[in-house]
C-alpha positions as CSV (number, residue, x, y, z in Angstrom):
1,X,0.0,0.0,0.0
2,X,2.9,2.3,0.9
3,X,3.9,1.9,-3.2
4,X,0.5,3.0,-4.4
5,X,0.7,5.9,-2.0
6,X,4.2,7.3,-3.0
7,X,3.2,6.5,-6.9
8,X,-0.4,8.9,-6.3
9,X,1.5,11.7,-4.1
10,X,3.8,11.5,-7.5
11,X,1.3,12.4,-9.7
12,X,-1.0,14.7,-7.6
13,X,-1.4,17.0,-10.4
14,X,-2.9,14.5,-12.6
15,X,-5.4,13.6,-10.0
16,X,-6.4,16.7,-9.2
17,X,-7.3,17.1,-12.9
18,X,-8.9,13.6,-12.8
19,X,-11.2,14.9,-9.7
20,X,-12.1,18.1,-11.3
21,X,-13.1,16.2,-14.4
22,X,-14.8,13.4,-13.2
23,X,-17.0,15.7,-10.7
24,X,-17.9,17.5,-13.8
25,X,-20.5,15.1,-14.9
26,X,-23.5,14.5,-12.6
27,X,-23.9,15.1,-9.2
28,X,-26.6,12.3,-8.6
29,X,-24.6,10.4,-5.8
30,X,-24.1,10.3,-2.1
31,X,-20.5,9.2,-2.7
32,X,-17.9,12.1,-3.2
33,X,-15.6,12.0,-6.6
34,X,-12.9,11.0,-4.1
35,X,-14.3,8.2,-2.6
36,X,-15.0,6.9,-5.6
37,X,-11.3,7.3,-6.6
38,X,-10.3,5.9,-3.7
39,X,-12.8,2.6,-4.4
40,X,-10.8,1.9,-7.7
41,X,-7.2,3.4,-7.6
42,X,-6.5,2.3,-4.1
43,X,-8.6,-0.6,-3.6
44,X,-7.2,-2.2,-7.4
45,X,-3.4,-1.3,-6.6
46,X,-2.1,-4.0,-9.1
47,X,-0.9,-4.0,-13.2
48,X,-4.5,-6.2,-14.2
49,X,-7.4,-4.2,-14.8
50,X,-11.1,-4.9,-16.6
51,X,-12.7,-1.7,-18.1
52,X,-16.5,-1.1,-19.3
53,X,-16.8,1.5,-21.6
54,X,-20.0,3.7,-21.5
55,X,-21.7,6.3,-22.5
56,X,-21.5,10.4,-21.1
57,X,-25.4,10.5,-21.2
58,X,-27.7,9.8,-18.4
59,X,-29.8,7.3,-20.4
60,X,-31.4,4.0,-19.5
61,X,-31.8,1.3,-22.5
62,X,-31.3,-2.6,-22.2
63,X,-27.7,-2.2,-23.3
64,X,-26.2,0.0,-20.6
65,X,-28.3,-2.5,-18.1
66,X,-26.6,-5.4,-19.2
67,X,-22.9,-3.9,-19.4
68,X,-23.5,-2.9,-15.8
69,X,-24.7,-6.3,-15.0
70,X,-21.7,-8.1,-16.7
71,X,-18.9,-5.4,-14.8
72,X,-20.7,-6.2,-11.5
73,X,-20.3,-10.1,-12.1
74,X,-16.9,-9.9,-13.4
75,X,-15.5,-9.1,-9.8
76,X,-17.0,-12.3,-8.2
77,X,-14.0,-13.9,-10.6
78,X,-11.2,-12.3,-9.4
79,X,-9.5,-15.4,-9.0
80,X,-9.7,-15.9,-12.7
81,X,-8.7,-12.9,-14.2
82,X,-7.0,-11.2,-10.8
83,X,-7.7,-7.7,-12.1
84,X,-9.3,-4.7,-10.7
85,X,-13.1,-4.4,-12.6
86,X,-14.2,-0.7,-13.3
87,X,-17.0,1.0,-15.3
88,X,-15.4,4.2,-17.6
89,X,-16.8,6.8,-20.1
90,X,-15.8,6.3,-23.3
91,X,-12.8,8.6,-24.8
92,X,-14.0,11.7,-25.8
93,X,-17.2,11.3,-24.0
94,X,-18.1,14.4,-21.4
95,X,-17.5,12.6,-17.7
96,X,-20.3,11.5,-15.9
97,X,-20.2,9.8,-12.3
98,X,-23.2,7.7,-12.1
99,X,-26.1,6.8,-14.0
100,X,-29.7,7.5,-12.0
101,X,-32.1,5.9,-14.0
102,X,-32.1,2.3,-13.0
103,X,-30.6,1.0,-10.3
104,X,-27.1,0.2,-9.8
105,X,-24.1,1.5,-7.2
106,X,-21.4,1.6,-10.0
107,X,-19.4,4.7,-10.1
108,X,-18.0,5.7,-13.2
109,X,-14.3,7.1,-14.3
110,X,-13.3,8.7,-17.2
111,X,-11.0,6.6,-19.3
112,X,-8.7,8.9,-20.5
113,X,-7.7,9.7,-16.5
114,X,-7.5,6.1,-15.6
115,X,-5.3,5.6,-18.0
116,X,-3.0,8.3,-17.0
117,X,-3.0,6.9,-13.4
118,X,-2.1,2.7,-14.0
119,X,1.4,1.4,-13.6
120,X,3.1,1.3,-16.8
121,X,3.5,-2.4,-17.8
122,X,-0.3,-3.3,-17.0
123,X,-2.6,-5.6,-18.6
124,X,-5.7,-3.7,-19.5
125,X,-9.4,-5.5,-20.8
126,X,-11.5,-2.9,-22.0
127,X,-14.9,-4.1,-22.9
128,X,-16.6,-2.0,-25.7
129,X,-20.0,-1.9,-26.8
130,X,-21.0,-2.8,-30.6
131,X,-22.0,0.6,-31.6
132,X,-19.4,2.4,-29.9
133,X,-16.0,0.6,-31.1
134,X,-15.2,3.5,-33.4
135,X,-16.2,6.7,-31.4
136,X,-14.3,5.3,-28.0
137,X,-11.7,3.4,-29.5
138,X,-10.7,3.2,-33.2
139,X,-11.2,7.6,-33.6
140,X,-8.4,7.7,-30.8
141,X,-6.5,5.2,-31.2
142,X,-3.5,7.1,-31.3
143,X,-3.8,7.9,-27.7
144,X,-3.8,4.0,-27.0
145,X,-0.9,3.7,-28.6
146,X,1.3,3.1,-25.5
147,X,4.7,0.7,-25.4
148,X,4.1,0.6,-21.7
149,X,0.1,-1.2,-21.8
150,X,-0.6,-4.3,-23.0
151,X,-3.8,-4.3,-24.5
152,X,-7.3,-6.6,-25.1
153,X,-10.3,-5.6,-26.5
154,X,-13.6,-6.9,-25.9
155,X,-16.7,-6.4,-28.4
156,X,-20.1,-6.3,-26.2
157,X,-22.3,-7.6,-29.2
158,X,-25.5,-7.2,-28.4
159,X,-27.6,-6.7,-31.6
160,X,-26.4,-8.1,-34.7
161,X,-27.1,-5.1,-36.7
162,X,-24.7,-3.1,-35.2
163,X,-22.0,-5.7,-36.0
164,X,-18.9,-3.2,-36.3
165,X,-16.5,-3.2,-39.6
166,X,-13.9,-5.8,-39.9
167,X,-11.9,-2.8,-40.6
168,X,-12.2,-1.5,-37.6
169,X,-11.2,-4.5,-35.7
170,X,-8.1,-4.9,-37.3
171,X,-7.3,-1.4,-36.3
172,X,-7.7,-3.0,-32.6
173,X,-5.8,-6.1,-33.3
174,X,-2.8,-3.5,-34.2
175,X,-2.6,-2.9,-30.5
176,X,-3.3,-6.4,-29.0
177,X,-6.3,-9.6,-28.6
178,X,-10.0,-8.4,-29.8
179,X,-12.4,-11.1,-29.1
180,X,-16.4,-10.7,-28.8
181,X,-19.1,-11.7,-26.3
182,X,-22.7,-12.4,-27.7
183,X,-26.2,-11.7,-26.2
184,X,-28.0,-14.0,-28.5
185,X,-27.5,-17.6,-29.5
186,X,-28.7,-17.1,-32.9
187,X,-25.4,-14.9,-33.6
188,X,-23.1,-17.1,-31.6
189,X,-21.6,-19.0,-34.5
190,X,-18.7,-19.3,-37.0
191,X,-20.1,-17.2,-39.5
192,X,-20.2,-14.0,-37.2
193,X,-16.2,-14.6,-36.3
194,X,-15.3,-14.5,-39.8
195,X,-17.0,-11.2,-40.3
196,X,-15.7,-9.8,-37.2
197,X,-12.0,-11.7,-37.8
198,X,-11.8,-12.4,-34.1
199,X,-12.9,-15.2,-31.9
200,X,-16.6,-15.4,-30.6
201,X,-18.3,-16.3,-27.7
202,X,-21.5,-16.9,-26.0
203,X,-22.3,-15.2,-22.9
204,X,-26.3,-14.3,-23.1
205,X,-27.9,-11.9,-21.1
206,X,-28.5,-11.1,-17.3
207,X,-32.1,-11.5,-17.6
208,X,-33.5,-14.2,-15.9
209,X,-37.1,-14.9,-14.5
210,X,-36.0,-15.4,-10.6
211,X,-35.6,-11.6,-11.0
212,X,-39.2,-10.7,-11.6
213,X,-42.3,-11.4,-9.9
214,X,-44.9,-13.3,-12.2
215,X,-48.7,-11.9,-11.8
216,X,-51.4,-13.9,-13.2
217,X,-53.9,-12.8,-15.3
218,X,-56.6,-12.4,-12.6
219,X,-54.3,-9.5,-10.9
220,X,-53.3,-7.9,-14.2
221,X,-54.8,-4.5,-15.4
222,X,-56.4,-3.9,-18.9
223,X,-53.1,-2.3,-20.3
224,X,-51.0,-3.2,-23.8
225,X,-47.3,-2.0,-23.5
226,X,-45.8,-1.1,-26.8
227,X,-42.0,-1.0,-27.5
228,X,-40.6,2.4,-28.9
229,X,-39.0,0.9,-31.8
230,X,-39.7,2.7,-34.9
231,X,-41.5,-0.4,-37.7
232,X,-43.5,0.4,-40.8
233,X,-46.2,-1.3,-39.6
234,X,-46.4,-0.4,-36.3
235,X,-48.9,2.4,-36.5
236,X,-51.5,-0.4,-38.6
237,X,-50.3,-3.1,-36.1
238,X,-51.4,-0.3,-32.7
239,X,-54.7,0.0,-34.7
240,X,-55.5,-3.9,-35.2
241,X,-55.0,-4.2,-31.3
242,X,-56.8,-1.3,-30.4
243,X,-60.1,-2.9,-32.9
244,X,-59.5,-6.3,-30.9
245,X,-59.6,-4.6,-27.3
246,X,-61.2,-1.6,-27.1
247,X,-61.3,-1.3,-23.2
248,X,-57.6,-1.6,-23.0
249,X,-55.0,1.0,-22.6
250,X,-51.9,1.2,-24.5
251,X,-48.8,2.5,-23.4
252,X,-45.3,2.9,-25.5
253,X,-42.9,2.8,-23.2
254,X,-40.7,6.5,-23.5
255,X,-39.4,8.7,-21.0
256,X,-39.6,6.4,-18.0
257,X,-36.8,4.9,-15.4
258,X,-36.4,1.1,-15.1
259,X,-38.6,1.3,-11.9
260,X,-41.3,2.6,-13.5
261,X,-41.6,0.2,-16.6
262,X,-40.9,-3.0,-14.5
263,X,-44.2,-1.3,-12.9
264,X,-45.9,-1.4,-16.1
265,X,-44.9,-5.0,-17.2
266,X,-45.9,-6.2,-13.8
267,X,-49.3,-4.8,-14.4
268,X,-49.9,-5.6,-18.0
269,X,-51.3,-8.4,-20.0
270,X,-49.8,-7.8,-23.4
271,X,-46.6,-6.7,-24.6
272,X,-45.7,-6.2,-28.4
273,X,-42.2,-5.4,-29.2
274,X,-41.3,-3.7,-32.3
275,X,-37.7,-4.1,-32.3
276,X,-35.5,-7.2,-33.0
277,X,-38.0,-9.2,-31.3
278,X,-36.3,-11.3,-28.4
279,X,-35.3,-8.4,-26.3
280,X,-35.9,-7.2,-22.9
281,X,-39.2,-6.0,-23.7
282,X,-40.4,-9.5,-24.8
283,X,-38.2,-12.0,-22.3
284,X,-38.9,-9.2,-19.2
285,X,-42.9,-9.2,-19.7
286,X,-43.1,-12.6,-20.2
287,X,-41.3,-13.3,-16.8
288,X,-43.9,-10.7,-15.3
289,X,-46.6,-12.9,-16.5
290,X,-47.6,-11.1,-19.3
291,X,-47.8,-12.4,-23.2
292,X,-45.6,-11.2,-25.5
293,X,-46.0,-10.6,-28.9
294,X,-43.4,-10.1,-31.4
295,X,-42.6,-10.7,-35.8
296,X,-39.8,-13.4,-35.8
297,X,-36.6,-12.3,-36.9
298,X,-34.1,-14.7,-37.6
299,X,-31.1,-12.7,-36.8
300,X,-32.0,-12.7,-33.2
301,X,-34.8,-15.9,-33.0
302,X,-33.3,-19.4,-33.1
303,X,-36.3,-21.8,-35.2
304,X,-37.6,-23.1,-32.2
305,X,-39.2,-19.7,-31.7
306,X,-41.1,-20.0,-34.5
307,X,-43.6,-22.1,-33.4
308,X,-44.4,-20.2,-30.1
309,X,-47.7,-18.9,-30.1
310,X,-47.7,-14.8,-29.9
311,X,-44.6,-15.1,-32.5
312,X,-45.5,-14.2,-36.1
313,X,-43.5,-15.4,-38.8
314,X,-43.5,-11.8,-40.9
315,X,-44.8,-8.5,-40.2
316,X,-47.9,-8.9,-42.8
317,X,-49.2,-11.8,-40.9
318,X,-48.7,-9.8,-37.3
319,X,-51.1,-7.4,-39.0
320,X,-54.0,-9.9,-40.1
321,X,-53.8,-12.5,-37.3
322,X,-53.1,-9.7,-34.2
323,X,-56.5,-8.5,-33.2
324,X,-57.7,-12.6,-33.8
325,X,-55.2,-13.5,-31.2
326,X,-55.8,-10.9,-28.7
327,X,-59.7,-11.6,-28.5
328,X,-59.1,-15.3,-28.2
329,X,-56.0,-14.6,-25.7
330,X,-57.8,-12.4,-23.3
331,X,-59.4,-14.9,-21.0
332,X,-58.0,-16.8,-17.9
333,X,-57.8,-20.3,-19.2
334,X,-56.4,-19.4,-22.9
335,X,-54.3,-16.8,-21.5
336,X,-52.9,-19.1,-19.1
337,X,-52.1,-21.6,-21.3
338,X,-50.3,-19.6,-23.9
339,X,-48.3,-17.9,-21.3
340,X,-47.1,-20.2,-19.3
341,X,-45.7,-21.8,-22.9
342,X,-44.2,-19.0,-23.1
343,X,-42.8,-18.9,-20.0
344,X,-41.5,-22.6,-19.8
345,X,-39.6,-21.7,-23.0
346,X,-37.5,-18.4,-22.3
347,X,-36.9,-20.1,-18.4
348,X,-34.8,-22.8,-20.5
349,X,-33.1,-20.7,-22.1
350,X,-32.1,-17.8,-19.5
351,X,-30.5,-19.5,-16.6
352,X,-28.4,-17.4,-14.3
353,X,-26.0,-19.8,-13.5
354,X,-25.4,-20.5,-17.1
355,X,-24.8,-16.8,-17.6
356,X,-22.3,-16.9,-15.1
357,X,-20.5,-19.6,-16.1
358,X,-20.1,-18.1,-19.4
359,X,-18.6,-15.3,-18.0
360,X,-16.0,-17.2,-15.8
361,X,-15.1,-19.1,-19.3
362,X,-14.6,-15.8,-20.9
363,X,-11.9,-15.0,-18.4
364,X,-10.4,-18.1,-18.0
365,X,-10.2,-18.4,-22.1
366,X,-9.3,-14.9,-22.9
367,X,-7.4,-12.6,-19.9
368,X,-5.5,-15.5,-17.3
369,X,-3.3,-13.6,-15.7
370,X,-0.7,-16.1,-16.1
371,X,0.8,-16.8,-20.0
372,X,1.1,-20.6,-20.1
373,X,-2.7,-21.3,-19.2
374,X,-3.7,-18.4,-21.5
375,X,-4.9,-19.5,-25.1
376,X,-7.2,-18.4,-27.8
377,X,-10.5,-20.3,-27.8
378,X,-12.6,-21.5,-31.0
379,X,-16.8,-21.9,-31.8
């Protein structure tokens, strides 16, 4: 301790500048910027460290949710990866200390000051979402362009749309390993690690139904949640469900914390998602007891979907057959039936140990602290 407190009296002008800048963002926390600089820098004196890369905004979507989720897990395997685990805003992004609108007790750094503050020599992680690999990383790579880090890089792919350029991986893999984690099993495959030119692995999602409470329809108020995914057919699709169930209210869900719509779900009988299709809005109301619709998409589905009954195979048919399947959905014993289908299904496949375990692979595969037990893993 006596090192790390001779290296930091060394280099008080650069945390002064880190404080300044890091109690620049929001001011939503009981914990002072240097307790929370304390927390990492003190507490995480050694050369290993795991960094989650975020956002400067305040915002609340499924994909912040589960980065947070995956940083707070990471630290149960220190014996794995024996680094220090912290949550950082992108380079370039303004600094922001906490985000307020779900629930978490994560305290975030800017990256640019952490890295100013490490032991030269240290192995460094940095977990990046999809969509952000070229605004925090590959736009500045120049300043990660140190002879005295050894570097990993992490892909956070959760939506295979945003599968970033194999361009820009390379431009990683100048620097050191790039590897990628997957939310979805239908992605998790060969043919995505020969787009990305890296290895790929599955790691899923921290969604799983011993999280929510499941209300049966008896308890559950006459209210249709709609995602706020933008679809050409969504306005037509709103109208067909509004025909079908007249004395039900619908509600898009915008401009709400995480507290609040877990409210909503809770309380709902119907949910129909407008986005990829198995996403939080779909997997989260179904384990609050509701039924969830959605238009299969095969880049996020797996087949057995297909067959599940609130699934529709194309948009068209989501138009013609939704108000059918409301009416006949909307009593006790059908609405039971369908539902718990659902439920059985989705409890199969999002298992909390199995998430876990993934995530302990992912370490042990990918950032062993030790060289010889170290190796690069395969689909």
């Amino acid at each position: 301790m006596s090192a790390i407190l001779d290296m930091l009296k060394n280099n008080r002008v650069r945390l002064k500048t880190l404080l300044q800048e890091w109690s620049g963002g929001n001011i939503h926390t009981p914990v002072s910027a240097e307790e929370g600089i304390h927390k990492y820098l003190f507490q995480n004196p050694g050369d290993r460290h795991v960094l989650f890369l975020v956002c400067g905004a305040n915002a609340i979507n499924g994909g912040w949710m589960s980065i947070f989720s995956i940083a707070r897990e990471s630290r149960q395997f220190f014996e794995i990866h024996r680094a220090g685990v912290a949550v950082c805003t992108g380079l370039g992004e303004i600094p922001l200390r906490r985000y307020t609108k779900f629930d978490n007790d994560e305290l975030i750094l800017p990256l640019s000051r952490v890295l100013e503050n490490i032991n030269p020599g240290s192995e460094i992680l940095i977990h990046v979402p999809e969509g952000y690999i070229d605004s925090f990383l590959v736009e500045n790579i120049s300043r990660l362009r140190r002879a005295d880090l050894r570097w990993s890089f992490n892909i956070l792919l959760q939506n295979i749309d945003q599968l970033p350029s194999r361009e820009s991986v390379s431009r990683l893999q100048e620097l050191g390993q790039v590897t990628a984690t997957v939310a979805h099993a239908a992605y998790a495959n060969a043919d995505t690690a020969s787009r990305l030119g890296c290895p790929v692995h599955m790691l899923s999602t921290w969604i799983c139904p011993e999280k929510f409470e499941r209300v049966p329809f008896q308890e559950k108020d006459r209210l249709i949640i709609v995602s706020p995914d933008p679809h050409p057919f969504k306005s037509a699709i709103i109208g067909k469900i509004r025909e079908a169930l007249p004395d039900h209210q619908i509600i898009e869900i915008r401009r709400m914390t995480y507290r609040e719509y877990r409210s909503l779900i809770r309380r709902a009988k119907f949910t129909f998602t407008f986005g990829e299709g198995l996403d939080g809005y779909f997997i989260e109301s179904i384990f609050s007891g509701a039924i969830g619709l959605a238009i299969f998409n095969d880049r996020f589905f797996t087949d057995d979907y297909a067959s599940l009954d609130g699934i529709f195979p194309d948009a068209q048919s989501a138009l013609q057959s939704a108000s059918e399947f409301l009416t006949l959905a909307n009593e006790p014993a059908q609405f039971g039936k369908i539902s718990n289908a659902q439920f059985r299904k989705l409890a199969e496949k999002y298992v909390r140990s199995e998430y876990l375990r993934n995530l302990r692979e992912y370490y042990a595969l990918y950032f062993h602290p030790s060289p010889e037990t170290r190796r690069l893993g395969t689909i």
